[in-house]
GUDO-81197 format. One record per residue (C-alpha): x, y, z. Coordinates in Angstrom, 3 decimals. Example, Ala and Ser with C-alpha at 12.3 -4.5 7.8 and 13.67 -1.06 7.14 Angstrom:
% residues 2
12.300,-4.500,7.800;
13.670,-1.060,7.140;
***
This chain:
% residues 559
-29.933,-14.024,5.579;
-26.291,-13.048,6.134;
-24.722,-10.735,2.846;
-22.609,-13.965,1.710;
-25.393,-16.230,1.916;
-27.232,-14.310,-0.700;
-24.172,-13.154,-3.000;
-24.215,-17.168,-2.894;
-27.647,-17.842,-4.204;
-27.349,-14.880,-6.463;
-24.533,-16.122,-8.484;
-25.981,-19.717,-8.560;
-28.984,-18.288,-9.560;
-27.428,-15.987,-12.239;
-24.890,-18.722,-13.338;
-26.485,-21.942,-13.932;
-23.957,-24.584,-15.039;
-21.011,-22.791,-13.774;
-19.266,-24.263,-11.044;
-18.719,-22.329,-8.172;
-17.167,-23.494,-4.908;
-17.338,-20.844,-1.552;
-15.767,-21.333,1.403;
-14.122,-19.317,4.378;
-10.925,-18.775,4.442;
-9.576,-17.636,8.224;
-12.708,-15.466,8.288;
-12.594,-14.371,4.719;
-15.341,-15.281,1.890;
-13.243,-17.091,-0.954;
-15.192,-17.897,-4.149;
-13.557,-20.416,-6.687;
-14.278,-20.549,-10.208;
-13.401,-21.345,-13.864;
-11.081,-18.784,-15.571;
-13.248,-18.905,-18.362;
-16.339,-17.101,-16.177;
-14.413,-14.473,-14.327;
-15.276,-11.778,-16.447;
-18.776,-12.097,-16.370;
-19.024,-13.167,-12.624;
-16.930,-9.875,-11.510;
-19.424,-7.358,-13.925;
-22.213,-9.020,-12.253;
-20.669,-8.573,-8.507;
-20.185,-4.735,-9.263;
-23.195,-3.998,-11.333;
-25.357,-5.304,-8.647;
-23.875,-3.336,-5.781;
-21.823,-5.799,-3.939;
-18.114,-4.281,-4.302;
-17.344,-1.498,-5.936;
-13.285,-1.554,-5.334;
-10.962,-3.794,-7.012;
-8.849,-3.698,-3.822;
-5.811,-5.886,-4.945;
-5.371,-8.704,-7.449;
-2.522,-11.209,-7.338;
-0.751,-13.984,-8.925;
0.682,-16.995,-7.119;
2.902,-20.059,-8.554;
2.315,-23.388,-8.384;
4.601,-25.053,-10.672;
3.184,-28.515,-9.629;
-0.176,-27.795,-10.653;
-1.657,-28.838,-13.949;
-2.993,-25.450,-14.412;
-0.119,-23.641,-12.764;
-1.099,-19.981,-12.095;
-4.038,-19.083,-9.766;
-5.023,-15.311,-10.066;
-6.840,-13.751,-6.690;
-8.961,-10.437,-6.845;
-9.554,-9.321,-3.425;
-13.154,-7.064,-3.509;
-14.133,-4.267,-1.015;
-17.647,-2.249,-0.780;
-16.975,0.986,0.522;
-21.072,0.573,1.150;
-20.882,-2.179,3.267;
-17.429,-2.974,4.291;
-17.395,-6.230,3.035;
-14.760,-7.868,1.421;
-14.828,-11.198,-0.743;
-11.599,-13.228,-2.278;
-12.326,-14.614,-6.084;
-9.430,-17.095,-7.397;
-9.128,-19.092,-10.893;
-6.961,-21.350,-11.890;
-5.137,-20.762,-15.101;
-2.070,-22.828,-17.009;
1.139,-21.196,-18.621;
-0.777,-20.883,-21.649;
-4.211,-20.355,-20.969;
-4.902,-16.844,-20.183;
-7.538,-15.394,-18.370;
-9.941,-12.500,-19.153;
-9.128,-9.091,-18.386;
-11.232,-7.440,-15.692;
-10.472,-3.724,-16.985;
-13.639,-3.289,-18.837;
-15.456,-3.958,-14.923;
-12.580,-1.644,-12.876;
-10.102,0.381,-14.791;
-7.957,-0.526,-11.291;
-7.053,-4.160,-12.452;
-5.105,-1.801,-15.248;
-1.496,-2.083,-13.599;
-2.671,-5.062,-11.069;
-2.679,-7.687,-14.231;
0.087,-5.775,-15.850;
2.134,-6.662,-12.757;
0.922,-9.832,-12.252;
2.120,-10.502,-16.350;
5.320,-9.105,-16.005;
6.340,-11.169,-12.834;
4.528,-14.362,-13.824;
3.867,-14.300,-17.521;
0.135,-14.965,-16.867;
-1.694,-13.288,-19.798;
-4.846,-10.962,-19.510;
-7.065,-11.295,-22.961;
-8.259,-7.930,-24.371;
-6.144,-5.862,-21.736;
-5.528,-2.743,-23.876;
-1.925,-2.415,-22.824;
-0.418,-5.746,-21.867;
2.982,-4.424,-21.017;
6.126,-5.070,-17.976;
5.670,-2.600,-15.586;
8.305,-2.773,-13.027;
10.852,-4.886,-14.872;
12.827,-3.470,-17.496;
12.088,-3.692,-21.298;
15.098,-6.047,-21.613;
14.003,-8.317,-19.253;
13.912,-12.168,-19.717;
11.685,-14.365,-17.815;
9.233,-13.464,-14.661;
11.321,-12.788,-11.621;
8.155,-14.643,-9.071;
7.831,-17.375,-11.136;
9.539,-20.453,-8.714;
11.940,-21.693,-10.669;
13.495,-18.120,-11.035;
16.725,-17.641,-8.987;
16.767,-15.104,-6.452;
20.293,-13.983,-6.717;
19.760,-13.353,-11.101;
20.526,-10.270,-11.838;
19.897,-8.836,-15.470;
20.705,-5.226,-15.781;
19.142,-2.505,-18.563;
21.701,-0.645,-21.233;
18.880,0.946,-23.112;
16.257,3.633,-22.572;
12.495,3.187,-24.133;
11.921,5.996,-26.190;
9.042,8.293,-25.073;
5.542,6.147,-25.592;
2.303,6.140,-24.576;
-0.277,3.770,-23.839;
-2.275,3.779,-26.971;
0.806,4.411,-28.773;
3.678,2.149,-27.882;
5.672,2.937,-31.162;
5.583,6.848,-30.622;
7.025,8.763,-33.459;
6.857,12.865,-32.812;
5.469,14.487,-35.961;
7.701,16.390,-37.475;
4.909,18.667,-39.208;
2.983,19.079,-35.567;
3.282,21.830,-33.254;
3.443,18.806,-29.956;
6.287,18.354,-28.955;
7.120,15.780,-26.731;
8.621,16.037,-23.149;
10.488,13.619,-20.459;
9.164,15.447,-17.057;
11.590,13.089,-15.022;
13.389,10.678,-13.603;
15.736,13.505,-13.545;
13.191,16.257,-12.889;
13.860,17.568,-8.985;
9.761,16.929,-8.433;
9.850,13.296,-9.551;
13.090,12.632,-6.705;
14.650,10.089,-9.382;
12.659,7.524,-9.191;
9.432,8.559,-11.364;
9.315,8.786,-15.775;
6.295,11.369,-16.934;
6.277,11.595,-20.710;
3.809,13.987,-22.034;
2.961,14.989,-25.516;
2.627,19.053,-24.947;
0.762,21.534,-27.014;
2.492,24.543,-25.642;
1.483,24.578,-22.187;
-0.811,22.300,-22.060;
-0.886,18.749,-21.724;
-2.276,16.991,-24.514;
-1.415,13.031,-23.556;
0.443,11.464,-20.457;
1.933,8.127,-19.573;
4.326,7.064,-16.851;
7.054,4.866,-16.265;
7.954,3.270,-12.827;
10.190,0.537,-11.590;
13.290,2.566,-10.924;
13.357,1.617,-7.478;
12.102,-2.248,-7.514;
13.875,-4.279,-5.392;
11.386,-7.041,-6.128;
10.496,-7.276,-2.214;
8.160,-9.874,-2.601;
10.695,-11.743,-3.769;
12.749,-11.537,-0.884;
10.188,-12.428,1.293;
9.718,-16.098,-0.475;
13.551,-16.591,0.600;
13.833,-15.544,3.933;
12.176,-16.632,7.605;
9.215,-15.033,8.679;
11.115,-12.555,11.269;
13.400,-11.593,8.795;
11.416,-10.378,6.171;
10.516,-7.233,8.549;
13.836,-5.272,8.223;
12.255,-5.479,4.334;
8.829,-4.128,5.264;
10.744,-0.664,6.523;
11.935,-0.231,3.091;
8.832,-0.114,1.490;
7.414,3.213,2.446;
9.879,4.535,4.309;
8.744,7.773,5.695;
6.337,5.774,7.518;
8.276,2.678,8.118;
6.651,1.357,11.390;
3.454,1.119,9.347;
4.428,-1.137,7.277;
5.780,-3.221,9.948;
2.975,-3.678,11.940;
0.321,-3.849,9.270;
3.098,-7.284,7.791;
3.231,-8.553,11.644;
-0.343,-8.167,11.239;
-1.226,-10.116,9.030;
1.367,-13.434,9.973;
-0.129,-12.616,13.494;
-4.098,-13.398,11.767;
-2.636,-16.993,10.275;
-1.334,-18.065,13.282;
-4.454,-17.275,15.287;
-2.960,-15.102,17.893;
-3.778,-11.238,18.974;
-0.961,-9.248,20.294;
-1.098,-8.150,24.459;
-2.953,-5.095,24.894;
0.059,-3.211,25.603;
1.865,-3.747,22.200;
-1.471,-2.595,20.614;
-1.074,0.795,22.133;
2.006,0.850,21.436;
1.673,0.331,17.737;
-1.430,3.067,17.673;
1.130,5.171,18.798;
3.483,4.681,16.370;
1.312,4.494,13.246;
-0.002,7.456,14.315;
3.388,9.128,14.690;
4.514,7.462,11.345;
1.225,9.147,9.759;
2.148,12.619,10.646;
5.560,12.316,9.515;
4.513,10.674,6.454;
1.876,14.082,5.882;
4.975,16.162,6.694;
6.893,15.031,4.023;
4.025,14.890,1.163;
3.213,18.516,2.369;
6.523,19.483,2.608;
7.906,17.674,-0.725;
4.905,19.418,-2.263;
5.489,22.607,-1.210;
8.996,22.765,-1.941;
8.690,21.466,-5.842;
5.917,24.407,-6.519;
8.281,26.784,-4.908;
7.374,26.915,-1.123;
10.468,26.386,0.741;
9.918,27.526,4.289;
7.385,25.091,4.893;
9.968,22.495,3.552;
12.286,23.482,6.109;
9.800,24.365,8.732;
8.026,20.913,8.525;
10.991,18.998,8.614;
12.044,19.876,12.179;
8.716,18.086,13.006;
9.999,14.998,11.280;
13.469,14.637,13.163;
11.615,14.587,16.646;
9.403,11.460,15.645;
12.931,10.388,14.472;
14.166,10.718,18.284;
11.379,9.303,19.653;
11.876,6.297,17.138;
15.836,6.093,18.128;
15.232,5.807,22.010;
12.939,2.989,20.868;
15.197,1.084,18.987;
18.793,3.217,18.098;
17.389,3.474,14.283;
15.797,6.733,13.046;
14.553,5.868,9.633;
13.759,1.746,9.173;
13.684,0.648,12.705;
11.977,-2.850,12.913;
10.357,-1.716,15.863;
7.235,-4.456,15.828;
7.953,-8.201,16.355;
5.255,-10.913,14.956;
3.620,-11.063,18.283;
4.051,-7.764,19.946;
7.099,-5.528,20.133;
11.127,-6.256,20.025;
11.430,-4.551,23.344;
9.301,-2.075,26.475;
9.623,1.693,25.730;
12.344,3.445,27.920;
11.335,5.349,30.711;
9.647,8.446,30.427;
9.512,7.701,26.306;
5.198,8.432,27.215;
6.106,11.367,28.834;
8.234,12.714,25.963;
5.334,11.529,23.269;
2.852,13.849,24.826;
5.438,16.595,24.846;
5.667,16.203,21.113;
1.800,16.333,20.476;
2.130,19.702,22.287;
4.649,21.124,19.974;
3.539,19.193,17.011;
0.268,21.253,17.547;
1.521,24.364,17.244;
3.382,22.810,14.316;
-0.111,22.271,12.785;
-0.815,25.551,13.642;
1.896,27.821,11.872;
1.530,25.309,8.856;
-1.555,26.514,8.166;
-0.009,29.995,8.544;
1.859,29.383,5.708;
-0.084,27.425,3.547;
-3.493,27.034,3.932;
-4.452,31.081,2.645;
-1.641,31.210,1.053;
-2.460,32.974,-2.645;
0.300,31.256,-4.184;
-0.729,27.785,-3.196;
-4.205,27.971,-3.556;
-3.749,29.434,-7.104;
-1.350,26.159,-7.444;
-3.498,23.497,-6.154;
-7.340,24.771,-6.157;
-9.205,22.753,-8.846;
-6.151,21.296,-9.905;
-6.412,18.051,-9.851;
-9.845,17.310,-9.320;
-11.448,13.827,-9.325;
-15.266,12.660,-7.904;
-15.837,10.216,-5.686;
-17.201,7.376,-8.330;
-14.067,8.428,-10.409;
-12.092,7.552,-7.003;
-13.640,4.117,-6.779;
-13.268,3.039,-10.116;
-9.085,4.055,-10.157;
-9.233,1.856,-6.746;
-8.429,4.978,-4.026;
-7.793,4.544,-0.888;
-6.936,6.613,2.092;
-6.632,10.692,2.341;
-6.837,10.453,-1.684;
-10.379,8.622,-1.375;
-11.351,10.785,1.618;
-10.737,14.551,-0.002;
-12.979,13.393,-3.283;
-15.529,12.798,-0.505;
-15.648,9.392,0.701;
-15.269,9.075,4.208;
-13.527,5.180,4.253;
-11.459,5.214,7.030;
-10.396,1.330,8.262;
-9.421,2.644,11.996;
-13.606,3.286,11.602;
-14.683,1.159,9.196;
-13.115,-2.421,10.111;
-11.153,-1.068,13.321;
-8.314,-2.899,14.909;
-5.775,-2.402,17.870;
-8.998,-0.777,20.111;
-9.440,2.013,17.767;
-13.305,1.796,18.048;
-12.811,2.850,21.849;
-10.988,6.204,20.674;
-12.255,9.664,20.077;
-11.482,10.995,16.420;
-12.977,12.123,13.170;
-12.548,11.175,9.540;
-11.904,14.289,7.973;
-13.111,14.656,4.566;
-13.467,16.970,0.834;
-15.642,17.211,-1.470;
-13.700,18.184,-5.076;
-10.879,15.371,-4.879;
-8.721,18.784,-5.623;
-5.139,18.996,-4.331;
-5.941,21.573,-2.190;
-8.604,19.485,-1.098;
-6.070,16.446,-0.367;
-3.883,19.048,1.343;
-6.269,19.854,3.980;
-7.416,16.303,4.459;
-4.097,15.456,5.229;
-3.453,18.960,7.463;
-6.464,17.668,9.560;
-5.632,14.315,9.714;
-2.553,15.055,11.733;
-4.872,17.147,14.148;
-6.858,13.688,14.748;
-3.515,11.625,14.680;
-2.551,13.926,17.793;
-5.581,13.456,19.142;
-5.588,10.003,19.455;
-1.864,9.589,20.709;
-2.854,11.699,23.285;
-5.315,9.267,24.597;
-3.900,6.840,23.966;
-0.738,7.875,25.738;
-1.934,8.702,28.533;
-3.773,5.538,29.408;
-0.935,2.592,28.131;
-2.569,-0.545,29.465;
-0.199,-2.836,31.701;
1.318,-5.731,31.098;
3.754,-7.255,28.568;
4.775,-5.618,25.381;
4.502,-9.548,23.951;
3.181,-12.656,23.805;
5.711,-15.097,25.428;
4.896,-18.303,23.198;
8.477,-20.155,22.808;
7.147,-21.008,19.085;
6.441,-17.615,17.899;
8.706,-15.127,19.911;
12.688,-15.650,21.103;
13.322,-15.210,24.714;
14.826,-12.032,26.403;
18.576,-12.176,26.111;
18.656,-12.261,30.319;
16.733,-15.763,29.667;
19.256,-17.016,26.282;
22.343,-16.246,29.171;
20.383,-16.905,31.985;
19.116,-20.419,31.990;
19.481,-23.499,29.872;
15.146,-23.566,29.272;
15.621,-19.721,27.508;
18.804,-21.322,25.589;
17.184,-24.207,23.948;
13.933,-21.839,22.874;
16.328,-19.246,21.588;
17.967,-21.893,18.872;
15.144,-23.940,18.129;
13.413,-21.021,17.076;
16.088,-19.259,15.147;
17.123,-23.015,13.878;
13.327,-24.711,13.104;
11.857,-20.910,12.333;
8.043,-19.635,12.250;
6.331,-21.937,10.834;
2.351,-20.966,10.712;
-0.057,-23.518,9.749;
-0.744,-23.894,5.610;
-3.239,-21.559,4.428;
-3.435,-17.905,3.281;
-4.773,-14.752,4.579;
-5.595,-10.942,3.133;
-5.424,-7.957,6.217;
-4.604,-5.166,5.394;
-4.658,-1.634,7.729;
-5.280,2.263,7.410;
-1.640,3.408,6.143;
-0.797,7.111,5.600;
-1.360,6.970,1.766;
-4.681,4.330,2.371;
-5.255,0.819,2.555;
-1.531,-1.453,2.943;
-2.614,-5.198,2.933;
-0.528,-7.941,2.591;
-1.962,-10.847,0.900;
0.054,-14.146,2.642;
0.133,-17.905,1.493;
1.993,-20.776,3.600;
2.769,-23.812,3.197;
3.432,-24.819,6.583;
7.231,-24.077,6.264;
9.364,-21.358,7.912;
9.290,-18.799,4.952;
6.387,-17.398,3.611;
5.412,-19.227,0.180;
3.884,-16.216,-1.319;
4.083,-12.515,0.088;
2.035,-9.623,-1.807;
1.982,-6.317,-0.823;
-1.332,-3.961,-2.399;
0.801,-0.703,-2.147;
-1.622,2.206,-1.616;
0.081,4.895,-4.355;
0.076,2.115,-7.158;
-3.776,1.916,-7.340;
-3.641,5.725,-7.137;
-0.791,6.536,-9.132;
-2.491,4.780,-12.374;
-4.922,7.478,-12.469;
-2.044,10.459,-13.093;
-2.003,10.256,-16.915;
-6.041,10.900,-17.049;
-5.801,13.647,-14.522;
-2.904,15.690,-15.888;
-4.257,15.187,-19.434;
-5.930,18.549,-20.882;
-4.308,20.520,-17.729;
-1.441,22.918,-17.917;
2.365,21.348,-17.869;
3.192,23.029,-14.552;
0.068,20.855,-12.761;
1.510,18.189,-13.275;
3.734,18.584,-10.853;
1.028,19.798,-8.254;
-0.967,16.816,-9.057;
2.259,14.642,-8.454;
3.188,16.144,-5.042;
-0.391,15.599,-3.742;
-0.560,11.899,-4.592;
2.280,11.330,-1.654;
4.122,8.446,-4.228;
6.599,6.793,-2.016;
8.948,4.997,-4.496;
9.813,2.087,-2.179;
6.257,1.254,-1.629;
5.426,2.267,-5.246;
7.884,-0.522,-6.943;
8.467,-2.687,-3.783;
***
């Protein structure tokens, strides 16, 4: 009996009365239900070893609808690698349970999904906006909210925490309370810690984000399907062609098509240049806020050749819209191979003299040993994913686990911890850009031939020699720009291995040429909603250790 056959019978068996409906969903295992059961049907799918991961959660408007909100949990088993897709129904003024007694994760995922829809969670402990401002009217994803409405903030929240939203410092208590940011150097402007300190040492934490939201899912309801992958580069930026593939991805998995061999080693090659760059920066942004500046500096030189390989790609250095839904915008130069292997020589020596720096470094050992430290079920639970996950000992790794692009043909190891420490992160990450060169190299040296696209006249425009060359290239070049990419209705979850963990990108259509609904599950969000229970009860200056190692990318972060 197949794993979803029996979660069936389970939960029929378990639930009598309670109507369930399953179905698959382009390969995924969707279960429908009533609102009214979904807190007791998600403590039973955890509680008897099913999924342990609240991988995403997501709200989706359909104004038409009697009961106008529907509310989608996406579940993982780092046990089994399965994955199942739960969705309820709920009106404007219904409300649905929370799920934060099952998985602290859903925390900021139904916090999120409140302040952009209004949906309400019942008995969430802290039922707040999260990446709108305080003096925000409305929810910005709702459908009948323009696109173009700006509102803009002229106050500042007073310090506050989460079991304390109407903070008042006691004026006969030695705590005193403390912004650590956005202006703070370590927190790069976009990041809010308030702590309550008593002297040195932290004795309660809570966070503010949004400084950076852009509301990129909203853009992505407005514009065509091709167009909404200059926004994917701005999400995490230091890794931008990540991001880009792992969107093309998933539009690429509703329309039913897989990309020519060649454009699959060509985006290995890039996500795996974009993860090593990505490491370089956390590393090197790390370093440099606990005082460590020749690494910074050292690093960084690393980072500017990816750059150049990037630029005789495309021209652009930082976003560069390198992948195309259906392959790649254009065949590497010549000799661009040649020059890729040239840079996993020197990047390994790069590697090398890090380590020299850092790795028995006193200093930042004594900075980020122990600090920090989180166990593996601790991990789960706070929804980890990626080096994070991997140094508190988990070895889930999606390039392994659920592999994509032919990355079950190549030789490379998960490298993993065992405290969850940030020293431990550091040297997850440290080896994982050993592997990374590793499997360029291969990879590299053995680019399959062909075409660097799939040349279907609905999906992909022409080359420009065929738009100037003949009238048959002319016609496809404006019925595609004019009609746009229009994949069939239906909705899809994919999601890949990103630098900071898993990136998936939860897509609904409705047949047209925009996407209807676009969600991104950012990797640092799940993690970063674990910082005020891992600084609390530590010293004032970890925090800032404990913020470097998490690798928060603000763009991805607040989208």
């Amino acid at each position: 009996m197949i794993k979803r056959e029996k979660i069936e019978q389970e939960l029929r068996s378990a639930f009598t009365g309670v109507e369930f409906q399953f179905s698959d969903i382009y390969g995924a295992f969707v279960l429908d239900l009533p609102a009214s059961e979904i807190l007791r049907v998600m403590g039973h799918l955890k509680n008897h070893g099913h999924f342990d991961i609240l991988m995403n959660l997501s709200g989706v408007d359909y104004p038409d609808r009697a009961k106008r909100f529907e509310v989608v949990y996406e579940l993982f088993s780092t046990r089994t690698i399965n994955r199942m897709r739960v969705r309820c129904q709920v009106a404007a003024d219904e409300g649905i349970a929370s799920v934060t007694p099952v998985w602290k994760a859903a925390n900021w995922f139904e916090r999120e999904a409140y302040d952009m829809y209004g949906i309400l969670f019942k008995g969430h402990p802290n039922l707040q906006r999260i990446l709108c401002h305080h003096e925000f009217q409305g929810h910005a994803l709702r459908k009948d909210y323009p696109a173009d409405l700006q509102q803009h903030c002229k106050t500042v929240m007073p310090i506050h925490f989460e079991d304390d939203w109407n903070y008042e410092p006691n004026p006969d208590s030695d705590l005193m309370p403390l912004n650590i940011g956005p202006a703070h150097p370590a927190t790069h402007g976009t990041l809010r810690v308030m702590a309550e300190l008593d002297g040195e040492v932290v004795k309660r934490a809570n966070v503010e984000l949004g400084y950076l939201h852009r509301c990129f899912e909203k853009m992505a309801e407005t514009h065509p399907y091709n167009q909404v992958i200059p926004y994917t580069d701005r999400l995490n930026y230091c890794s931008a062609p990540m991001n880009n593939i792992g969107y093309c991805k998933a539009v690429e998995k509703l329309l039913g098509v897989e990309v020519p061999p060649k454009a699959q080693a060509i985006r290995i090659i890039l996500a795996e240049l974009s993860r090593i760059i990505d490491h370089i920066v956390c590393i090197g942004a790390n370093a440099v806020d606990l005082g460590a500046l020749t690494g910074f500096f050292y690093l960084f030189q690393y980072r500017e050749k990816v750059y150049t390989l990037f630029e005789k790609l495309c021209g652009a250095r930082l976003t560069v819209s390198l992948t195309r839904i259906g392959g790649m915008a254009q065949d590497p130069p010549e000799g661009w191979f040649d020059d890729v292997l040239e840079f996993c020589k020197e990047m390994s020596k790069g590697v090398d003299d890090l380590e020299t720096l850092l790795t028995g470094n006193k200093i930042w050992i004594q900075r980020t040993k122990g600090v920090g430290a989180i166990s593996d079920k601790q991990a789960i639970e706070w929804g980890y994913t990626g080096p994070m996950l991997r140094a508190a000992g988990v070895g889930l790794d999606l390039r392994k686990a659920d592999p994509y692009y032919g990355y079950e043909t190549l030789d490379f190891d998960v490298p993993i911890g065992s405290t969850g420490c940030c020293y431990d992160r550091y040297l997850v990450r440290v080896a994982e850009m050993r592997e990374s060169i590793k499997i360029i190299r291969q990879v590299a040296k053995s680019v399959p031939g062909g075409d660097y696209t799939i040349r279907d006249r609905s999906i992909v425009l022409p080359e420009k020699k065929d738009v100037y060359g003949n009238i048959e290239g002319l016609m496809n070049h404006f019925m595609l720009i004019m009609k746009g990419l229009r994949p069939p209705k239906g909705e899809v979850y994919d999601a890949t291995e990103a630098a900071n963990g898993e990136l998936g990108f939860y897509l609904v259509s409705d047949g047209s040429a925009k996407p209807y609904r676009l969600r991104v599950r950012p990797p640092c969000f799940a993690i970063y909603q674990s910082f005020p229970e891992q600084v609390t009860g530590g010293l004032v200056a970890d925090v800032i250790s404990i913020l470097g190692s998490m690798n928060l990318i603000a763009g991805e972060l607040d989208r």
